[in-house]
N, C-alpha and C positions, 0 to 999 in steps of 0.2 A: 539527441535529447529533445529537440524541438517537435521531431515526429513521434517518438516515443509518448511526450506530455498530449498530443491531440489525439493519439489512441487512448490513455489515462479520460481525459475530458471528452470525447465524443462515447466511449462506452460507457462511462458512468452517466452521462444526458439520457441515453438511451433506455439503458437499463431505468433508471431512477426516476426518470420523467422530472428531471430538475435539474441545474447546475451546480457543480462545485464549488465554482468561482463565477463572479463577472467575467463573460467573456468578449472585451471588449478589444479593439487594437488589432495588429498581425497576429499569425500566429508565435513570431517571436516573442512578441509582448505578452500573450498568455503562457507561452512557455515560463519566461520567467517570473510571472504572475503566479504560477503554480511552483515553482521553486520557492520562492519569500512566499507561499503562503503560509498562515499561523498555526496550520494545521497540518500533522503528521501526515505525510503521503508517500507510502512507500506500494513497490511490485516487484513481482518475482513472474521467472518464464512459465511455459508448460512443459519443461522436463520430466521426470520421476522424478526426481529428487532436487525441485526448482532451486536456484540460483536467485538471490535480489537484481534485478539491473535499473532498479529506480529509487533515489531518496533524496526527499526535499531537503531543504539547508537545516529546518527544526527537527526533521526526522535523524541527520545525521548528526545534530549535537544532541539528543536524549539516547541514541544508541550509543552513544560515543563513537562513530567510525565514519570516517573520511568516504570519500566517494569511490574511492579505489579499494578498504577494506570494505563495502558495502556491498557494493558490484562484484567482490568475490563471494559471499558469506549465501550457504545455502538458509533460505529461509527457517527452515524448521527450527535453527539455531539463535532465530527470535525469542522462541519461549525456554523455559525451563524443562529439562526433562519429564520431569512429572505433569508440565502442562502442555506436550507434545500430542497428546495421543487425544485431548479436546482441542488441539488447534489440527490437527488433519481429521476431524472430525465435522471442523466447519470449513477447513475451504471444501470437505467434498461437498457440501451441502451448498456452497458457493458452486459448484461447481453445475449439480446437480439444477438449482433454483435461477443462476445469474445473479443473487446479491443476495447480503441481509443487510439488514439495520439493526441498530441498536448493540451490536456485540459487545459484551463484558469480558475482560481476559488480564492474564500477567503477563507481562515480557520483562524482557533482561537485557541489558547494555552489554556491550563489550565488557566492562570493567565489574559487571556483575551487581551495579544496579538495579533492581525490582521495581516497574512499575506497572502500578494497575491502568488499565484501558476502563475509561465507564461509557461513552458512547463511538461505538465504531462503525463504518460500512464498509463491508467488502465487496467485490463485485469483479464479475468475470471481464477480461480485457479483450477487444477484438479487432483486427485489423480492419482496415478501409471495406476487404473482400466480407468480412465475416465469419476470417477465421479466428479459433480461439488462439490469442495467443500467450495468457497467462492471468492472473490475478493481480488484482491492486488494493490496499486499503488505506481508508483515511479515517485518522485518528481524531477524533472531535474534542475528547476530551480524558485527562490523562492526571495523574499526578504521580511521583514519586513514592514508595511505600521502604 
């Protein structure tokens, strides 16, 4: 998790020309800086059909799912059906671009909770090398609907 969170935080520096968080401390202490942070942060691989294998302690209590249901759960399974085919709409343009800002969208919890996204960033992940190795986004700002 430790190396996972400094690909999360050195590709979005990059990309964004900014930081997520203070990155102050070891990189343990950013890791877990980036777990308690207040803001939604989850990522998925670059499979076809990505897989989550990152979600902060807030991301996993508004999803409702545990680290272990999280890390299983292909992302697409964030949105709602009807809101599937605008969410692979924009990671490809994530994909395409290396980030947006601003994203407006619905997701859905485990339990079938709706809630609206009003300010989001997504942004392409990449190892040390500069390979892609998936997408991440964090959630700014959110409420229950």
């Amino acid at each position: 998790m430790i190396v996972h969170g400094q690909k999360l935080l050195n590709s979005y520096a990059a990309l964004l020309k900014q930081e997520l968080l203070e990155r102050s401390g070891s990189v343990d202490e950013q890791s877990h800086a980036l777990y308690e942070l207040a803001s939604i942060v989850v990522s998925h691989g670059a499979e076809s059909d990505p897989v989550f294998n990152y979600a902060n302690r807030i991301a996993q209590a508004t999803f409702e799912l545990d680290w272990a249901g999280f890390t299983k759960l292909p992302s697409r399974f964030s949105a709602e059906p009807v809101e599937r085919d605008e969410r692979e709409r924009l990671m490809n343009e994530v994909r395409t671009n290396g980030c947006i800002r601003n994203y407006r969208g619905i997701r859905i919890s485990k339990t079938g909770r709706r809630f609206q996204i009003d300010d989001a960033t997504v942004w392409n992940v990449h190892d040390s090398n500069g390979v892609l190795c998936g997408q991440a986004a964090a959630l700014f700002k959110w409420h229950f609907i």
